[in-house]
mmCIF file as gemmi writes it, N, C-alpha and C atoms, coordinates in Angstrom:
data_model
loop_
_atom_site.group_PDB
_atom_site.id
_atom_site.type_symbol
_atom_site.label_atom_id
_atom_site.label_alt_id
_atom_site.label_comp_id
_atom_site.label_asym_id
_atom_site.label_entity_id
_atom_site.label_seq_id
_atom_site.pdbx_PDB_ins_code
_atom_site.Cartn_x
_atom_site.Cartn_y
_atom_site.Cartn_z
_atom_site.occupancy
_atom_site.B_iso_or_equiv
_atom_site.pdbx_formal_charge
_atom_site.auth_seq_id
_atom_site.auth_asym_id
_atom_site.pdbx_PDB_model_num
ATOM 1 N N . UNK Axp A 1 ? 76.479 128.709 104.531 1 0 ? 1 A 1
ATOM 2 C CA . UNK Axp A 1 ? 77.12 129.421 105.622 1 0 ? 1 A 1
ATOM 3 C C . UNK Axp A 1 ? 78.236 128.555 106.207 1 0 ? 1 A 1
ATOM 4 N N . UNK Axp A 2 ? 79.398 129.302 106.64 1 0 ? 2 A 1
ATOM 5 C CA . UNK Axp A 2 ? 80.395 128.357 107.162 1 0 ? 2 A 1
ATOM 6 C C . UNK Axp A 2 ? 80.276 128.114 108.065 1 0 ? 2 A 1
ATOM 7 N N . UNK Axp A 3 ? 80.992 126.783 108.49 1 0 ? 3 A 1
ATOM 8 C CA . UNK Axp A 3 ? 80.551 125.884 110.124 1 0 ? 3 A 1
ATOM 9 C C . UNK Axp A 3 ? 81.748 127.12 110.996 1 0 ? 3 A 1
ATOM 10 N N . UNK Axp A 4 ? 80.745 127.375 112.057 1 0 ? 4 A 1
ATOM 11 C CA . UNK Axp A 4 ? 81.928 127.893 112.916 1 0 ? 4 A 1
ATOM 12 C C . UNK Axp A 4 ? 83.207 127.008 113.743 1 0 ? 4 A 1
ATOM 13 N N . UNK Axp A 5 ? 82.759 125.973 114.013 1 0 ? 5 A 1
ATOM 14 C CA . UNK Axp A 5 ? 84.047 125.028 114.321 1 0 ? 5 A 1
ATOM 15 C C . UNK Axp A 5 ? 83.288 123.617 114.802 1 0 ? 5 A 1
ATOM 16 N N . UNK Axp A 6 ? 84.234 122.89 113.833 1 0 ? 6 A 1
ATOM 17 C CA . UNK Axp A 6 ? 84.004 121.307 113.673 1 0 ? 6 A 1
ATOM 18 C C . UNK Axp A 6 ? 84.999 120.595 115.069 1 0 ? 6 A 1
ATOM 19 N N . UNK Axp A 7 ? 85.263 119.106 114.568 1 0 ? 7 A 1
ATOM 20 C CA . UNK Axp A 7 ? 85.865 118.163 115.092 1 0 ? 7 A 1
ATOM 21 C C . UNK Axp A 7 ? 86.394 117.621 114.388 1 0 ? 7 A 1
ATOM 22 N N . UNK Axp A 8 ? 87.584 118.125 113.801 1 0 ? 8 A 1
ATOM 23 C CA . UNK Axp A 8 ? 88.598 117.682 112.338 1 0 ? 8 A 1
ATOM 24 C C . UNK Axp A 8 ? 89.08 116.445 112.089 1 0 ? 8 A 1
ATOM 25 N N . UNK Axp A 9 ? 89.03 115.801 111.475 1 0 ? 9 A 1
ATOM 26 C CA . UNK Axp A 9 ? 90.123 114.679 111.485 1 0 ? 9 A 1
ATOM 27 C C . UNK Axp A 9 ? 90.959 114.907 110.373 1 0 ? 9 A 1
ATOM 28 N N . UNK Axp A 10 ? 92.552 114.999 110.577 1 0 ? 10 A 1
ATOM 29 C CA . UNK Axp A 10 ? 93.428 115.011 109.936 1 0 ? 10 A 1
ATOM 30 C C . UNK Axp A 10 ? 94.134 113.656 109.167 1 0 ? 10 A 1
ATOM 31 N N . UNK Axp A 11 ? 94.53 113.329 108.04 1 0 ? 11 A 1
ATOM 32 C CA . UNK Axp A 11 ? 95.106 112.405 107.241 1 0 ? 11 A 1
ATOM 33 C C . UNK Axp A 11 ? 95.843 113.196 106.579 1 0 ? 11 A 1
ATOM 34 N N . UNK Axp A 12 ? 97.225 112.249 106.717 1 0 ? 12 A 1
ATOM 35 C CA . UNK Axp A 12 ? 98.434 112.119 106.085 1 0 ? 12 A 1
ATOM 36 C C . UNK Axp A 12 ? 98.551 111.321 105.057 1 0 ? 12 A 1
ATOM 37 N N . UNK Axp A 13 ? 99.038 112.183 103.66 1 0 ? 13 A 1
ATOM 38 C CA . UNK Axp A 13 ? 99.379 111.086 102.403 1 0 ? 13 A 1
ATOM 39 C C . UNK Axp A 13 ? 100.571 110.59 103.176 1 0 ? 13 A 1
ATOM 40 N N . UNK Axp A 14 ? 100.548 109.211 102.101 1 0 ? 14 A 1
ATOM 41 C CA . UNK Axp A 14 ? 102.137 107.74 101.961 1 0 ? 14 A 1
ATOM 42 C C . UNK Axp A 14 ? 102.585 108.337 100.724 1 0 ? 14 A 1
ATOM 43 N N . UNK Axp A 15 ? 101.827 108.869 99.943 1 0 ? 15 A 1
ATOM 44 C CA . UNK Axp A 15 ? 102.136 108.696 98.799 1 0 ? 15 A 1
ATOM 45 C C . UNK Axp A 15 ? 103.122 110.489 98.595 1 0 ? 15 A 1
ATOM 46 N N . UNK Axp A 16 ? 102.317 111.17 99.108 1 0 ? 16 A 1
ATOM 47 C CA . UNK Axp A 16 ? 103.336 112.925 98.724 1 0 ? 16 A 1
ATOM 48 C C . UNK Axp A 16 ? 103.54 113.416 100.388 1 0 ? 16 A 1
ATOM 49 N N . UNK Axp A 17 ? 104.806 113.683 100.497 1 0 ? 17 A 1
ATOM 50 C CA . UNK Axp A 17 ? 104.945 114.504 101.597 1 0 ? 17 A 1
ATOM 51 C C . UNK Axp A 17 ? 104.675 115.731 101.981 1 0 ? 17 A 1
ATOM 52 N N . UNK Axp A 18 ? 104.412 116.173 102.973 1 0 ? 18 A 1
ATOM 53 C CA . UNK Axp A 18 ? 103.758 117.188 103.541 1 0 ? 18 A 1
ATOM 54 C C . UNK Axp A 18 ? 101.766 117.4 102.717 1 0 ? 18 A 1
ATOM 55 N N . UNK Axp A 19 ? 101.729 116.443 102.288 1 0 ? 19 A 1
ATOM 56 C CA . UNK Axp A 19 ? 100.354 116.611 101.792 1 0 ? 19 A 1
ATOM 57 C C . UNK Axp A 19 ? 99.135 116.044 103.065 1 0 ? 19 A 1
ATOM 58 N N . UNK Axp A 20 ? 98.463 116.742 103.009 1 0 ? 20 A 1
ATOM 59 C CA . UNK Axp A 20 ? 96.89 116.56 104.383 1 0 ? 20 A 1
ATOM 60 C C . UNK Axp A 20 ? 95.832 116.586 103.633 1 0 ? 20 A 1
ATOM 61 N N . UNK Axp A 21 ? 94.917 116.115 104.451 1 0 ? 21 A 1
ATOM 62 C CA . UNK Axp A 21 ? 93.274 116.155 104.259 1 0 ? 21 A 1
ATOM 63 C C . UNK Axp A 21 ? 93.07 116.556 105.523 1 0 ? 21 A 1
ATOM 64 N N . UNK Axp A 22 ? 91.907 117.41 105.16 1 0 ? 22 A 1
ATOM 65 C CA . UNK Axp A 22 ? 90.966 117.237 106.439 1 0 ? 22 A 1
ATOM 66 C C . UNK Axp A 22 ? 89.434 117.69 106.314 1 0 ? 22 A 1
ATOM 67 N N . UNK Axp A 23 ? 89.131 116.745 107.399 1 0 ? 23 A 1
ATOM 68 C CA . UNK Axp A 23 ? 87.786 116.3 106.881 1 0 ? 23 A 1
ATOM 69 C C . UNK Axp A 23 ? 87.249 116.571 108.707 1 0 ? 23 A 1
ATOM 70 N N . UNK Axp A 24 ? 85.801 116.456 108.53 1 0 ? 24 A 1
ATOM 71 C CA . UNK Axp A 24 ? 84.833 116.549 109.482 1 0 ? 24 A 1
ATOM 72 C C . UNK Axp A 24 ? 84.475 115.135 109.983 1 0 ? 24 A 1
ATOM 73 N N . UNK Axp A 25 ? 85.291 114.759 111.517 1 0 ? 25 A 1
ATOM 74 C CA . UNK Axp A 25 ? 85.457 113.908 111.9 1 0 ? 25 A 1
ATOM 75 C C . UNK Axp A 25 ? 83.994 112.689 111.805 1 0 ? 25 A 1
ATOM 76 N N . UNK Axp A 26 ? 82.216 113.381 112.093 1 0 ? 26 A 1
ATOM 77 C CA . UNK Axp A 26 ? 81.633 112.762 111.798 1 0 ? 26 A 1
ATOM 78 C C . UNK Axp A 26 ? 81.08 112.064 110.55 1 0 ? 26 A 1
ATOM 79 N N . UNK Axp A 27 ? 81.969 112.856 109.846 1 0 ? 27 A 1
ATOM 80 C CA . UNK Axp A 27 ? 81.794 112.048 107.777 1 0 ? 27 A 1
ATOM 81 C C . UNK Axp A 27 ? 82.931 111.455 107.662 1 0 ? 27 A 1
ATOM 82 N N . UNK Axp A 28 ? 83.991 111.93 108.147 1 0 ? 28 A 1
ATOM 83 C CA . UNK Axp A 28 ? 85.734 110.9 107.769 1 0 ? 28 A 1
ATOM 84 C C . UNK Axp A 28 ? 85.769 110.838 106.198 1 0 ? 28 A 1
ATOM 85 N N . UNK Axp A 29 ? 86.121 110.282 105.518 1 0 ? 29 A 1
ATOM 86 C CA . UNK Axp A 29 ? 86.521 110.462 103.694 1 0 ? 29 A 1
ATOM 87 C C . UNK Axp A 29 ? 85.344 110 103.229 1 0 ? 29 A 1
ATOM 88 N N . UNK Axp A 30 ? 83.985 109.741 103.596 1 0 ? 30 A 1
ATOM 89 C CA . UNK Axp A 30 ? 83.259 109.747 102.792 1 0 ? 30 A 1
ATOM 90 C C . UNK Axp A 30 ? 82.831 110.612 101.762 1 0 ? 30 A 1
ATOM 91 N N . UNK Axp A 31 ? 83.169 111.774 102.09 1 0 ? 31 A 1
ATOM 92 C CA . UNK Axp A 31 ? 83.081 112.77 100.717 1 0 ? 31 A 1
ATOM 93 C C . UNK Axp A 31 ? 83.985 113.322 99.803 1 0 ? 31 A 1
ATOM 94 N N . UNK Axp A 32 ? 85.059 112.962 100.105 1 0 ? 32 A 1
ATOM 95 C CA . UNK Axp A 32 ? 86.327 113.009 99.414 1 0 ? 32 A 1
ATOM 96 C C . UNK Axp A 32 ? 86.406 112.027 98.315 1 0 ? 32 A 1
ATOM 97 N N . UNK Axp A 33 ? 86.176 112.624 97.169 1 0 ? 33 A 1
ATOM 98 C CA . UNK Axp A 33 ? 86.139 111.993 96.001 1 0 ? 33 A 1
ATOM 99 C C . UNK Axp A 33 ? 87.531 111.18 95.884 1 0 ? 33 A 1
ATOM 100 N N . UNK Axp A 34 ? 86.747 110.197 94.901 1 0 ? 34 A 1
ATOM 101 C CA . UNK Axp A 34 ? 87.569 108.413 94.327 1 0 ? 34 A 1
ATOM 102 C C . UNK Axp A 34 ? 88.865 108.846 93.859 1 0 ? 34 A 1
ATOM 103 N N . UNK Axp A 35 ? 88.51 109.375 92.959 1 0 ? 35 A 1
ATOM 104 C CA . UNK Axp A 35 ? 89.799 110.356 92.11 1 0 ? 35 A 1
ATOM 105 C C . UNK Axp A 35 ? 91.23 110.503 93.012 1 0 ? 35 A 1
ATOM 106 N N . UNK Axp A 36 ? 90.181 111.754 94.076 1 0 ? 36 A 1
ATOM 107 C CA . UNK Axp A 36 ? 91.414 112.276 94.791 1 0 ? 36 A 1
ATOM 108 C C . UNK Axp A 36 ? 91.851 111.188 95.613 1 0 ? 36 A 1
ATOM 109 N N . UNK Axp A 37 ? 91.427 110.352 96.552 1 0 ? 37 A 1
ATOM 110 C CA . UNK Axp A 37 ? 91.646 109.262 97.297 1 0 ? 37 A 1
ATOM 111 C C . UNK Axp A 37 ? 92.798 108.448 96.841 1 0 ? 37 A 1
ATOM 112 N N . UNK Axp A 38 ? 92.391 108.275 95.351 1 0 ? 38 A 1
ATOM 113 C CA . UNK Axp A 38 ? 93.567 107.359 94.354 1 0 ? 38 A 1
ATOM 114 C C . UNK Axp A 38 ? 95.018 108.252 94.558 1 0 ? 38 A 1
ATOM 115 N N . UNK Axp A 39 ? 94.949 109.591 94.118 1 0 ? 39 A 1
ATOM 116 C CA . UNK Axp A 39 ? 96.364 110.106 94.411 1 0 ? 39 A 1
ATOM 117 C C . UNK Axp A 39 ? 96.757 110.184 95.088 1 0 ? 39 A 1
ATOM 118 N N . UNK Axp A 40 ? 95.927 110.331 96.404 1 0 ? 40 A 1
ATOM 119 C CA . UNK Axp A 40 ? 96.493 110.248 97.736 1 0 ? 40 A 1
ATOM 120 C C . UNK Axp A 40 ? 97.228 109.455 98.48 1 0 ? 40 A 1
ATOM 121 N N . UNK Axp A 41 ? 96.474 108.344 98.131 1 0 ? 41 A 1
ATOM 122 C CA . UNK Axp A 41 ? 96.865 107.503 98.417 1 0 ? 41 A 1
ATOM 123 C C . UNK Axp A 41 ? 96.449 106.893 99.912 1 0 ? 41 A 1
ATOM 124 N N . UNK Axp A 42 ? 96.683 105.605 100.738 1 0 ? 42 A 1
ATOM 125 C CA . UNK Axp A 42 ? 96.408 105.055 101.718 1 0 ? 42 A 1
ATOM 126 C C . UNK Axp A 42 ? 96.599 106.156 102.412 1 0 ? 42 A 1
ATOM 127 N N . UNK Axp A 43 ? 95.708 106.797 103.037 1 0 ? 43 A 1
ATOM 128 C CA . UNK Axp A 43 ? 95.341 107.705 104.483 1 0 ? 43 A 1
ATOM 129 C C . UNK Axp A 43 ? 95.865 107.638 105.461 1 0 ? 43 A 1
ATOM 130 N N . UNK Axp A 44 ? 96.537 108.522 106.154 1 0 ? 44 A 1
ATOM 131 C CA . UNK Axp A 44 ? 97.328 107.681 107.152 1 0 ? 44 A 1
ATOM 132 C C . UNK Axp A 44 ? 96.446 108.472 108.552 1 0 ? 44 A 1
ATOM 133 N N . UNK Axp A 45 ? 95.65 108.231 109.381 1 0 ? 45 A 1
ATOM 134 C CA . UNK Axp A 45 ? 94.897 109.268 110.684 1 0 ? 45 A 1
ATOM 135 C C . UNK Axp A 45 ? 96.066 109.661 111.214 1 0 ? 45 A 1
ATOM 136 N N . UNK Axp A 46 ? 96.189 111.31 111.354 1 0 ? 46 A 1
ATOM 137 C CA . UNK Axp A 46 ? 97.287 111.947 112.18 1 0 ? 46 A 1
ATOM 138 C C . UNK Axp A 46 ? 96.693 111.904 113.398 1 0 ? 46 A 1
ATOM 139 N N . UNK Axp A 47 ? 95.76 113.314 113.551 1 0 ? 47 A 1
ATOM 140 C CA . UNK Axp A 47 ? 95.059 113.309 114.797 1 0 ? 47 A 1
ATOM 141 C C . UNK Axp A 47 ? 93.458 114.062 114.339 1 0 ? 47 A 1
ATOM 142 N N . UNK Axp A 48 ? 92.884 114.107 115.573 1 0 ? 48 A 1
ATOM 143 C CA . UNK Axp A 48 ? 91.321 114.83 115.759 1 0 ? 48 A 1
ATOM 144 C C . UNK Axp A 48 ? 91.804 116.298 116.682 1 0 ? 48 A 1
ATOM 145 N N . UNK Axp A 49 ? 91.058 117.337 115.987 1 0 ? 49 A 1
ATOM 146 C CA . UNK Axp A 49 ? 90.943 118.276 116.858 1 0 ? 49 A 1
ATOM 147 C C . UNK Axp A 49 ? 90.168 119.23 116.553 1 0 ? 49 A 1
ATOM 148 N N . UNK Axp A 50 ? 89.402 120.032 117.639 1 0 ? 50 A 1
ATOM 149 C CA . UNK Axp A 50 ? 88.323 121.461 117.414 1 0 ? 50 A 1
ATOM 150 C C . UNK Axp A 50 ? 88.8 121.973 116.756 1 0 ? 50 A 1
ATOM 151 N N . UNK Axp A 51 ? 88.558 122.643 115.867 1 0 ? 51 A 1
ATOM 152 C CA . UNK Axp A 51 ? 89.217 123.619 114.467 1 0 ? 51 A 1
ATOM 153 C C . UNK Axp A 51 ? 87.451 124.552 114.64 1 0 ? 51 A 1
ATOM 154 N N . UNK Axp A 52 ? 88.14 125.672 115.437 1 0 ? 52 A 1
ATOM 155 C CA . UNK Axp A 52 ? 87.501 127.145 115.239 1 0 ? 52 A 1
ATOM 156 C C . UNK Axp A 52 ? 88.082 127.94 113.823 1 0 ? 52 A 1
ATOM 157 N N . UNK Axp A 53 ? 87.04 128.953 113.475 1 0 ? 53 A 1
ATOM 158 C CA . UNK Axp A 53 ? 88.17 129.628 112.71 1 0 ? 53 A 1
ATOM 159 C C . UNK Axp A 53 ? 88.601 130.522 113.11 1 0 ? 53 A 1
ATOM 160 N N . UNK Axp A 54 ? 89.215 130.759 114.415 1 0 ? 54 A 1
ATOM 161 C CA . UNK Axp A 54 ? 90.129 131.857 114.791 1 0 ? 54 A 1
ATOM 162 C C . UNK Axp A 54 ? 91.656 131.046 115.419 1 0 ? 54 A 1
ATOM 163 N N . UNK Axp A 55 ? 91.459 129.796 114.928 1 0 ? 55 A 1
ATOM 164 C CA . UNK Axp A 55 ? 92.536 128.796 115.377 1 0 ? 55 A 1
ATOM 165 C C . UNK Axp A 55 ? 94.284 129.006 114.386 1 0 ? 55 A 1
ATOM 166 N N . UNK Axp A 56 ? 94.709 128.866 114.726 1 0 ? 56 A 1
ATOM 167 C CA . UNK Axp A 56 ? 96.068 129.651 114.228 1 0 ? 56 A 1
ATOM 168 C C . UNK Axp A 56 ? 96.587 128.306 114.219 1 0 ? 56 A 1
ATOM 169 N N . UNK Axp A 57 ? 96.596 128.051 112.789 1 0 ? 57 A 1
ATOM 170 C CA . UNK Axp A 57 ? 97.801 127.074 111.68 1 0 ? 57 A 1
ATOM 171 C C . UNK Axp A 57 ? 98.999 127.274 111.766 1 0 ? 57 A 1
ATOM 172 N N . UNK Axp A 58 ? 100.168 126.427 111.359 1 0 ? 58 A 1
ATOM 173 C CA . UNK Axp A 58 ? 100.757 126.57 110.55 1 0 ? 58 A 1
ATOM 174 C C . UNK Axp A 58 ? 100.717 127.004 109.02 1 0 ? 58 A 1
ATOM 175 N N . UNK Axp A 59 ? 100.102 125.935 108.033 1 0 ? 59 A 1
ATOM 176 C CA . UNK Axp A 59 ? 100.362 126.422 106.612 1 0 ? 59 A 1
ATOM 177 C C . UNK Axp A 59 ? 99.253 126.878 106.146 1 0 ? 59 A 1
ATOM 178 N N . UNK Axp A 60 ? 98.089 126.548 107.049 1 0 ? 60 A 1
ATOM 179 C CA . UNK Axp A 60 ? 96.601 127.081 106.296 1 0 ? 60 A 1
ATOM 180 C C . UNK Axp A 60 ? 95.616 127.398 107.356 1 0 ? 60 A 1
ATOM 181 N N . UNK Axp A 61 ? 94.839 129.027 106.532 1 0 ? 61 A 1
ATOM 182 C CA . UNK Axp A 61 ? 94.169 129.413 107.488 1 0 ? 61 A 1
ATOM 183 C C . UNK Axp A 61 ? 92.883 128.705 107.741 1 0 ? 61 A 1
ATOM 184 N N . UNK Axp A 62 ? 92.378 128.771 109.204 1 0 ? 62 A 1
ATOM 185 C CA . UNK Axp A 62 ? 91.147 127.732 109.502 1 0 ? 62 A 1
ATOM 186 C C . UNK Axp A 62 ? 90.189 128.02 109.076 1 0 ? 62 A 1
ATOM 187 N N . UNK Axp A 63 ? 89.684 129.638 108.936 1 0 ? 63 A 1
ATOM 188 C CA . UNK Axp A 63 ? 88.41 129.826 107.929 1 0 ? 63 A 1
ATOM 189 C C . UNK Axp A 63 ? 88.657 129.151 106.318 1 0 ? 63 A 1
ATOM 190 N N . UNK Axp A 64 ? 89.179 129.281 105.833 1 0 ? 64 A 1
ATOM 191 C CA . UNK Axp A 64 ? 89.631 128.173 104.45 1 0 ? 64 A 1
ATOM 192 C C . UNK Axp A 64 ? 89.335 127.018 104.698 1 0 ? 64 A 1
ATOM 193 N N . UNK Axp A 65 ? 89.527 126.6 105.774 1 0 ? 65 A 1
ATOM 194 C CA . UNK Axp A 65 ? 89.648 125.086 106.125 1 0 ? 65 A 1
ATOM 195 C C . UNK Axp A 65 ? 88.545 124.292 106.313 1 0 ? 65 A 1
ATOM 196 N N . UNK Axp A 66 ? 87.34 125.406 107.173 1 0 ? 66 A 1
ATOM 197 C CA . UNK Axp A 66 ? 86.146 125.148 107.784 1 0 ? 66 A 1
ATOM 198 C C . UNK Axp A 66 ? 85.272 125.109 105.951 1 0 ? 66 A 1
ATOM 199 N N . UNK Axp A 67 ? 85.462 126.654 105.519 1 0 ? 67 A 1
ATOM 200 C CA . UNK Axp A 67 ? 84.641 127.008 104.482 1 0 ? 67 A 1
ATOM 201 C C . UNK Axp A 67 ? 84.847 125.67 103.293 1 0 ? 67 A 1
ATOM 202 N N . UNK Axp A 68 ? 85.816 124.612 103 1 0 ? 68 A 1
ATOM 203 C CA . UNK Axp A 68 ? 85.767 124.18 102.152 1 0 ? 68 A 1
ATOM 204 C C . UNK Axp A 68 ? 85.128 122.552 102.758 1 0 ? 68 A 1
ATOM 205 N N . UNK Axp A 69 ? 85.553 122.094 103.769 1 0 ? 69 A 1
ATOM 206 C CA . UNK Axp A 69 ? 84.706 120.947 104.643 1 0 ? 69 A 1
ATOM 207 C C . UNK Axp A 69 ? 83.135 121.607 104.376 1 0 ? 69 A 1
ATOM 208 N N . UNK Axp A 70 ? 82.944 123.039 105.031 1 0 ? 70 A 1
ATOM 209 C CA . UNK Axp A 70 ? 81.495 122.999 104.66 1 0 ? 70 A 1
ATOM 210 C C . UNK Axp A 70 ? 80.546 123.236 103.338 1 0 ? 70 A 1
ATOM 211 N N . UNK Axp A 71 ? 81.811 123.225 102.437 1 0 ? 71 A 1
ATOM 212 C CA . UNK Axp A 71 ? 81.066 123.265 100.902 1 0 ? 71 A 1
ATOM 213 C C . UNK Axp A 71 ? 81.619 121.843 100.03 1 0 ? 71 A 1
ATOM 214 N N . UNK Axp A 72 ? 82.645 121.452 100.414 1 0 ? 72 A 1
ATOM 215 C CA . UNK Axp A 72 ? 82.991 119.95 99.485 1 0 ? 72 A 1
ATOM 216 C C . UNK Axp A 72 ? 83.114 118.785 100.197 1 0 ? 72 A 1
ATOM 217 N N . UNK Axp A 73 ? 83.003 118.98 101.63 1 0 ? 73 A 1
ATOM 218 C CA . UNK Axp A 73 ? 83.11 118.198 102.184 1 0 ? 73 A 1
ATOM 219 C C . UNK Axp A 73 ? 84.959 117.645 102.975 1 0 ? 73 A 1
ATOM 220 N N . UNK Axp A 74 ? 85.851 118.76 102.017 1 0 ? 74 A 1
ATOM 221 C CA . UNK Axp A 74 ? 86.835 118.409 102.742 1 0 ? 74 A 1
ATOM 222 C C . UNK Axp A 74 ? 87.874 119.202 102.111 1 0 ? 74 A 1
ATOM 223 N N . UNK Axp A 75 ? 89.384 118.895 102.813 1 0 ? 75 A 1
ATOM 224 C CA . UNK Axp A 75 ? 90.063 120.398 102.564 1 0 ? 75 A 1
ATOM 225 C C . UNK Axp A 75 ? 91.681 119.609 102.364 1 0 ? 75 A 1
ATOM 226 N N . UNK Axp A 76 ? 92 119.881 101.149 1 0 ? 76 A 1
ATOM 227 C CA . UNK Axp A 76 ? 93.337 119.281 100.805 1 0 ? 76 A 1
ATOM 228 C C . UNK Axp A 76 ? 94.228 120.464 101.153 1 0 ? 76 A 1
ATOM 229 N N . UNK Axp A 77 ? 95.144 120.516 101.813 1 0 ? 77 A 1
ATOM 230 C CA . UNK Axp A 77 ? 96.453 121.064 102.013 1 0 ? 77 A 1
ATOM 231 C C . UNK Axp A 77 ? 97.495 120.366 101.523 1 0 ? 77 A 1
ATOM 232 N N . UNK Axp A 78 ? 98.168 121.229 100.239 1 0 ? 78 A 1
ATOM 233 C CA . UNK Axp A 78 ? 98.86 120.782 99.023 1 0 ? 78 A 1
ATOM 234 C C . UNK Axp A 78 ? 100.732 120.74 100.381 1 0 ? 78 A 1
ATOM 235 N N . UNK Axp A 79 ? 101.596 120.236 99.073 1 0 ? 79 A 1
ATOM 236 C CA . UNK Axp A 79 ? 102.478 120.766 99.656 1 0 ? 79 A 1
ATOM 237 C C . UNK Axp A 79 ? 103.343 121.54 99.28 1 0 ? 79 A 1
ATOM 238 N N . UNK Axp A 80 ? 104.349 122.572 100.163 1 0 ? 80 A 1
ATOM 239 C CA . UNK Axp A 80 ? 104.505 123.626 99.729 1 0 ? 80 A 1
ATOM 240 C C . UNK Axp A 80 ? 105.655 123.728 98.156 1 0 ? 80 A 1
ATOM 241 N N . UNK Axp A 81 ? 105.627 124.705 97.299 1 0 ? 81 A 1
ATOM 242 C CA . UNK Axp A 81 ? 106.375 124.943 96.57 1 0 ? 81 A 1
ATOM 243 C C . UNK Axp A 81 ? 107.889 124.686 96.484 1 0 ? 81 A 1
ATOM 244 N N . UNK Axp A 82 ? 108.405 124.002 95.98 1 0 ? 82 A 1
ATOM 245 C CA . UNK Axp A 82 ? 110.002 124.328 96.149 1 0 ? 82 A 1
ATOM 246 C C . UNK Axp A 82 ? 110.691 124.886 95.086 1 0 ? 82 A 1
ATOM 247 N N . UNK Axp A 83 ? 111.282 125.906 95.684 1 0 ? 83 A 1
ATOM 248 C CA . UNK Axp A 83 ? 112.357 126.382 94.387 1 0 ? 83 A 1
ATOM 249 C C . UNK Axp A 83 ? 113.096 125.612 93.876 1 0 ? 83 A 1
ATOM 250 N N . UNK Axp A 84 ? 113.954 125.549 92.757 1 0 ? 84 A 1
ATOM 251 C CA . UNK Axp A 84 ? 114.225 124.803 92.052 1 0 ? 84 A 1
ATOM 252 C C . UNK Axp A 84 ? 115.794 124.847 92.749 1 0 ? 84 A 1
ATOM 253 N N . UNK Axp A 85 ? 116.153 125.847 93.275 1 0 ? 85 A 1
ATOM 254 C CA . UNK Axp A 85 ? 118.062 125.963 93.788 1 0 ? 85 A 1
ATOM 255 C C . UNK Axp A 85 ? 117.887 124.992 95.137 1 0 ? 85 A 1
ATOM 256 N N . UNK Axp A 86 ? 116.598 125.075 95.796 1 0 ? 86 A 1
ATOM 257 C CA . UNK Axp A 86 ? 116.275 124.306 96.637 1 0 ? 86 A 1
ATOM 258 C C . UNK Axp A 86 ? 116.472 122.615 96.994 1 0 ? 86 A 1
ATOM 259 N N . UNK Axp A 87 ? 116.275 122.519 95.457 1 0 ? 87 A 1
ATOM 260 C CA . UNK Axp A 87 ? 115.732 121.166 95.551 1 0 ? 87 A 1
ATOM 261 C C . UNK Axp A 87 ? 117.267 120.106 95.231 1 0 ? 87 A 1
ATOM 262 N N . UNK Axp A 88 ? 118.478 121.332 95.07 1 0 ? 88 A 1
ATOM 263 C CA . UNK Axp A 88 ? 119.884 120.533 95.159 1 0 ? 88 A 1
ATOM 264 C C . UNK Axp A 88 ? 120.048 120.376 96.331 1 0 ? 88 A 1
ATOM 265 N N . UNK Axp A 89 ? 119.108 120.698 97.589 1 0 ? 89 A 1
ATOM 266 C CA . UNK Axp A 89 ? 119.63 120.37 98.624 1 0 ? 89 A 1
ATOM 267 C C . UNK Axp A 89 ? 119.727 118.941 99.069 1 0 ? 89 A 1
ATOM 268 N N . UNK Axp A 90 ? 118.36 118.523 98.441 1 0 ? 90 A 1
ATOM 269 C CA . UNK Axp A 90 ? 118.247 116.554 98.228 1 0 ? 90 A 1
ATOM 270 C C . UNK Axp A 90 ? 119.299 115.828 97.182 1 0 ? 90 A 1
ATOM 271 N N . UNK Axp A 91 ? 119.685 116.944 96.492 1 0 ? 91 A 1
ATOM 272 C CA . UNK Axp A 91 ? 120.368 115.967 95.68 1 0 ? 91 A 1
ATOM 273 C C . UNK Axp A 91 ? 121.957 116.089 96.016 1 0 ? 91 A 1
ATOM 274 N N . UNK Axp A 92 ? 122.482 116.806 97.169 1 0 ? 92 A 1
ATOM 275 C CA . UNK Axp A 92 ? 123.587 116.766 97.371 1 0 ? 92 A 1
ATOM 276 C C . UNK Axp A 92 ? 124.045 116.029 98.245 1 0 ? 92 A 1
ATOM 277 N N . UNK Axp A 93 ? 125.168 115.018 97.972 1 0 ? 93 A 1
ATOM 278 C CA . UNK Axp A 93 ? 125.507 114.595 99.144 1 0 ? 93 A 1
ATOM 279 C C . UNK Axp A 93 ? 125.75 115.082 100.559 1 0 ? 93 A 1
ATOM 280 N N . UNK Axp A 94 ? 125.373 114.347 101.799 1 0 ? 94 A 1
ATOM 281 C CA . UNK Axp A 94 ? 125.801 114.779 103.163 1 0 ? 94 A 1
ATOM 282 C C . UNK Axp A 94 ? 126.678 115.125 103.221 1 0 ? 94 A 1
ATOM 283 N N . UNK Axp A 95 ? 128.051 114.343 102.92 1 0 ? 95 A 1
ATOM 284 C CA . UNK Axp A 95 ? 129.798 114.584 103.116 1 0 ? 95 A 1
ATOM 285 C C . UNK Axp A 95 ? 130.516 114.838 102.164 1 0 ? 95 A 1
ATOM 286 N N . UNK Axp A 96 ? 130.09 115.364 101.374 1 0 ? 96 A 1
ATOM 287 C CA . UNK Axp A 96 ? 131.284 115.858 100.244 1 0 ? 96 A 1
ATOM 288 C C . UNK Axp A 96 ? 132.556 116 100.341 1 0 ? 96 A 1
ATOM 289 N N . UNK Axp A 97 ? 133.234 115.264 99.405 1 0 ? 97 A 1
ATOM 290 C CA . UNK Axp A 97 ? 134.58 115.728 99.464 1 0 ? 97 A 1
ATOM 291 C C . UNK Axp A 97 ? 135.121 116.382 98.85 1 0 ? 97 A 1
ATOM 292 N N . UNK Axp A 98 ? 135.773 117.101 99.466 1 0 ? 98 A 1
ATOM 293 C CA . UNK Axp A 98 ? 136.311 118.241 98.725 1 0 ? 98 A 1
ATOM 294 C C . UNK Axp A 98 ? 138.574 118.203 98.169 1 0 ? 98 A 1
């Protein structure tokens, strides 16, 4: 059964941007497998907070969030997709000259 609302603790990858964990502040990454830890890389603590699931995200909904802390122990939020026309936006210079 899913937890109706925890005490989250959020982590930030070093290693991929916009990538999260979150985990149930009284376990912290103890259940977050070796594997994933390795890609992740060094953890960075964002913040702690009540996570109901009627709590309104940004990129992910909180019943998802709760339901996978209460079945794996914790909840990776990937980061988002980029289109590929997108991704000249990094590769273009600031000041172009024209």
């Amino acid at each position: 059964m899913t937890q109706k609302r925890i005490i989250c603790s959020i982590y930030r990858s070093k290693k991929k941007d916009e990538m999260y964990l979150y985990v149930d502040k009284t376990k912290a990454l103890s259940l977050v497998p070796e594997a994933l830890l390795k890609m992740f890389g060094q953890p960075e603590h964002r913040m702690d907070m009540l996570l109901t699931a009627d709590k309104k995200l940004a990129k992910a909904k909180a019943e998802d969030i709760l339901s996978n802390i209460d079945a794996q122990g914790y909840y990776l939020q990937m980061p988002p997709v980029r289109e590929e026309y997108m991704l000249d936006l990094y590769r273009t210079p600031l000041n172009p000259t024209y």
